[in-house]
C-alpha positions in Angstrom: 92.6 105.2 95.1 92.9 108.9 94.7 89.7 110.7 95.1 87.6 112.3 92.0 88.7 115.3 90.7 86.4 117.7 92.2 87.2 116.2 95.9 90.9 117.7 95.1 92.5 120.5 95.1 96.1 121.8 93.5 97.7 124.2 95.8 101.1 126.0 95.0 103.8 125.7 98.1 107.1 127.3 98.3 106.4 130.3 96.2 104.8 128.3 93.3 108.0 125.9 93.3 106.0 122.9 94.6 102.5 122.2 93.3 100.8 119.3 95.6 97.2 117.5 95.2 95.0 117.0 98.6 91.8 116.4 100.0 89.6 119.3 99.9 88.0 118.1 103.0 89.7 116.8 106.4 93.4 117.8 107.2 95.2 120.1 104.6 99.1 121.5 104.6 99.4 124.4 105.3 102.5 126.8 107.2 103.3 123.8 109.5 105.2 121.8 107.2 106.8 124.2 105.3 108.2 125.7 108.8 109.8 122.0 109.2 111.2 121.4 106.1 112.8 125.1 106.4 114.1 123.8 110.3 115.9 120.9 108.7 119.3 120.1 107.7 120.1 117.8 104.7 123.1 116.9 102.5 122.7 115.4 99.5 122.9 112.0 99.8 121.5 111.7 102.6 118.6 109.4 103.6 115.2 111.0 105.0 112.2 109.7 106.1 109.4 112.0 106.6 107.5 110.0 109.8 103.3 111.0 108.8 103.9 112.9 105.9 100.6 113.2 104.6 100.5 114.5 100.5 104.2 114.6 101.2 104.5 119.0 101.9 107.4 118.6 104.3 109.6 116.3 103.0 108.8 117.2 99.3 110.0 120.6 100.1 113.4 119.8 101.5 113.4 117.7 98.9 113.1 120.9 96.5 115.5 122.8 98.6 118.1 119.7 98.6 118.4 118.2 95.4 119.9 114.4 95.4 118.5 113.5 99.3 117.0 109.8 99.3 113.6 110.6 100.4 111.1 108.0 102.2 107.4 109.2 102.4 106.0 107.1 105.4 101.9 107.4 106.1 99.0 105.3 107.5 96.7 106.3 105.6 96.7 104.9 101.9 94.5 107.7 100.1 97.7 109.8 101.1 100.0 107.9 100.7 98.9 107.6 96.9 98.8 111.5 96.7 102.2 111.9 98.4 103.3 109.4 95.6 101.5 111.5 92.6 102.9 114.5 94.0 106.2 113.7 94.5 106.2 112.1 90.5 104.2 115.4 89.2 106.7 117.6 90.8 110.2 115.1 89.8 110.6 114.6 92.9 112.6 111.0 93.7 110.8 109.7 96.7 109.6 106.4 97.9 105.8 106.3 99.6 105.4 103.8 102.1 102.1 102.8 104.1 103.1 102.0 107.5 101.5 103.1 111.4 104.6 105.5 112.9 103.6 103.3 116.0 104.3 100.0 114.1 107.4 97.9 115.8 110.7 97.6 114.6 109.9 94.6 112.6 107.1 96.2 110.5 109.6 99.1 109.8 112.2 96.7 108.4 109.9 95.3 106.6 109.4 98.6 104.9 113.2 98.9 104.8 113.5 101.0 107.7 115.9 99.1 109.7 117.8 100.4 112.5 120.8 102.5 112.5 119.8 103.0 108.7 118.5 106.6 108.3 120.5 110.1 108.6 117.4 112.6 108.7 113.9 112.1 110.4 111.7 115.4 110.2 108.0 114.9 111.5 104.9 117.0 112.3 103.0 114.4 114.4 99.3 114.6 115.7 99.4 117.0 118.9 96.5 118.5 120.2 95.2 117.1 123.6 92.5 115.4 123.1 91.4 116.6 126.7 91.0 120.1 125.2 90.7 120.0 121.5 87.3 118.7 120.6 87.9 116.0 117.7 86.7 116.6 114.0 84.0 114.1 112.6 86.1 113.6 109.8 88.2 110.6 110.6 91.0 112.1 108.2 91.5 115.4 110.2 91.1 113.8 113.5 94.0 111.3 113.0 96.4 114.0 111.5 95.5 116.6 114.4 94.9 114.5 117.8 97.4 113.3 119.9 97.1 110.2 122.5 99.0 110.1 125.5 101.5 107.5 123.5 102.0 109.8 120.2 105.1 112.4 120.8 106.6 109.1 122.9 106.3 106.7 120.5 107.0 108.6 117.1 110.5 109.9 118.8 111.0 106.4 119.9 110.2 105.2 116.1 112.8 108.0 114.7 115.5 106.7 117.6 115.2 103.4 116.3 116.1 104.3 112.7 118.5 106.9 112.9 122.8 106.2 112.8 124.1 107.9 115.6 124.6 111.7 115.0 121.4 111.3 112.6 118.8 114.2 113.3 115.6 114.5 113.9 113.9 118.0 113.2 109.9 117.9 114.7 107.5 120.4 115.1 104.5 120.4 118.3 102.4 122.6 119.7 104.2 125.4 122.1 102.7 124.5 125.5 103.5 120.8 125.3 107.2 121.6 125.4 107.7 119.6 128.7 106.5 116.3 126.9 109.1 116.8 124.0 112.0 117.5 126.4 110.9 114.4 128.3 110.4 112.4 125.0 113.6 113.3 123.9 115.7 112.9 127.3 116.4 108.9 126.2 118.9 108.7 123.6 118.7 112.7 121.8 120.8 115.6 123.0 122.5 118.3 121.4 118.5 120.0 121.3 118.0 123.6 119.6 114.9 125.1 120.0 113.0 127.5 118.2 110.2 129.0 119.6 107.3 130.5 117.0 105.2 133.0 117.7 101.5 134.2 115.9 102.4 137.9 116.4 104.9 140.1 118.5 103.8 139.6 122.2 102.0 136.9 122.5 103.1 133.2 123.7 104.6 131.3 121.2 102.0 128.6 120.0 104.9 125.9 118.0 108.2 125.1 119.0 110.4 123.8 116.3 113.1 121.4 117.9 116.5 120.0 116.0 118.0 117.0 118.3 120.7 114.5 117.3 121.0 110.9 118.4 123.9 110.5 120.9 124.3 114.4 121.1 125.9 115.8 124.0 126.1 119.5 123.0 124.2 122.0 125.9 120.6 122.7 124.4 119.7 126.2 123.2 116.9 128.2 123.1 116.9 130.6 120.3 115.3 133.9 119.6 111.5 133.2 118.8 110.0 133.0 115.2 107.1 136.0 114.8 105.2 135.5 112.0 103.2 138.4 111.2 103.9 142.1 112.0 101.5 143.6 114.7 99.1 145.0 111.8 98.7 140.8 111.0 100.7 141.0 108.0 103.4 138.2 107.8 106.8 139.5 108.4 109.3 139.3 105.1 111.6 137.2 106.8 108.3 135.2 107.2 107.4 135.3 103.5 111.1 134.9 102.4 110.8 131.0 104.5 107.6 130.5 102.8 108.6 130.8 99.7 111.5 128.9 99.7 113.9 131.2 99.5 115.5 131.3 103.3 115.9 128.5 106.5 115.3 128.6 109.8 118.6 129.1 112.4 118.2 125.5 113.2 120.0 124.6 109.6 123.4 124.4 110.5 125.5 126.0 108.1 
């Protein structure tokens, strides 16, 4: 059941093009999933599943960008799950909601059907701060959505192998410094890997790395020129802004 009114906020994504419901407390959407829908690549027709989507920002907003994709909204928790639902009907979006753990086995997931080999797009922004330095949030809500366990990045990738036809992509954002544990994720069963690295400001380490991999690719992995999101004086760049509001992608679309 959706919370009461005054425990929700509405809050305008994509340059006022998508207006979503959520929480006022505990974990809200913010530049992360609009970064992973604009990494992305979709045809229409195609069929996506957005792997923790919370209110549905990510996958609602490729759904925006590409009209006609056949959108599955999967998350564990069923207070989001509803507002991903509501959301996606307030903004005529077509999209399915389904309640399901990400770590759930293969029979759970065709339950849901999400059988194997049946998917051609996985994007996902899973939990990923280590827990061994990120002091957890007493709200049960934001701690889920932000904190990885030494199983998360391993078993969502595994989850998105399982589902995906060969060739099928998966597009996922993590934090910067964990790159070695999505190579090493991604080593069984992905190749063909771009990586985009994304930076706060102009020299400083990047603190996300957006990564595009394809099931069965075999295509040397690149590295491509790092994302900087605001200019030195803090102010976000205009290619920045331009992503943000919808109106540009990221290099890892594939034109």
């Amino acid at each position: 059941m959706i919370e009461a009114a005054a425990d929700i906020t509405e809050d305008a994504f994509l340059g006022g093009q998508l207006r979503l419901k959520q929480k006022r407390s505990g974990h809200r959407a913010g530049h992360d999933a609009i970064l992973l829908a604009a990494a992305t690549e979709a045809r229409t027709g195609d069929r996506v599943v957005d792997l923790g989507a919370g209110i549905g920002t990510a996958g609602l907003a490729l759904a925006r960008r590409v009209p006609g994709i056949r959108l599955s909204l999967v998350e564990i928790d069923p207070e989001l799950a509803e507002l991903a639902r509501a959301n996606a009907a307030a903004n005529a979006i077509a999209a399915e909601t389904i309640v399901l753990d990400v770590m759930a086995d293969a029979q759970a997931f065709a339950a849901n059907g999400l059988s194997p080999d049946s998917v051609d797009v996985v994007l996902m922004n899973p939990p990923f701060n280590d827990p061994a330095r990120h002091r957890g949030s007493p709200d049960q809500g934001r701690q889920i959505a932000h904190v990885a366990t030494e199983e998360t990045l391993q078993a969502w990738i595994h989850a998105a192998r399982r589902i995906l036809r060969s060739d099928g992509v998966l597009t996922l954002i993590w934090r910067a410094d964990g790159i070695a544990e999505v190579l090493a994720a991604l080593s069984r069963g992905f190749g063909s890997l771009s990586i985009l690295p994304v930076h706060g400001e102009a020299g400083r380490p990047a603190i996300r790395v957006l990564v595009r991999a394809v099931k069965g690719g075999r295509a040397p992995t690149r590295l491509l020129p790092g994302l900087m999101l605001n200019e030195q004086a803090r102010v976000p760049k205009k290619e920045v802004k331009d992503i943000l509001e919808g109106r540009a992608v990221l290099p890892l679309v594939e034109r």
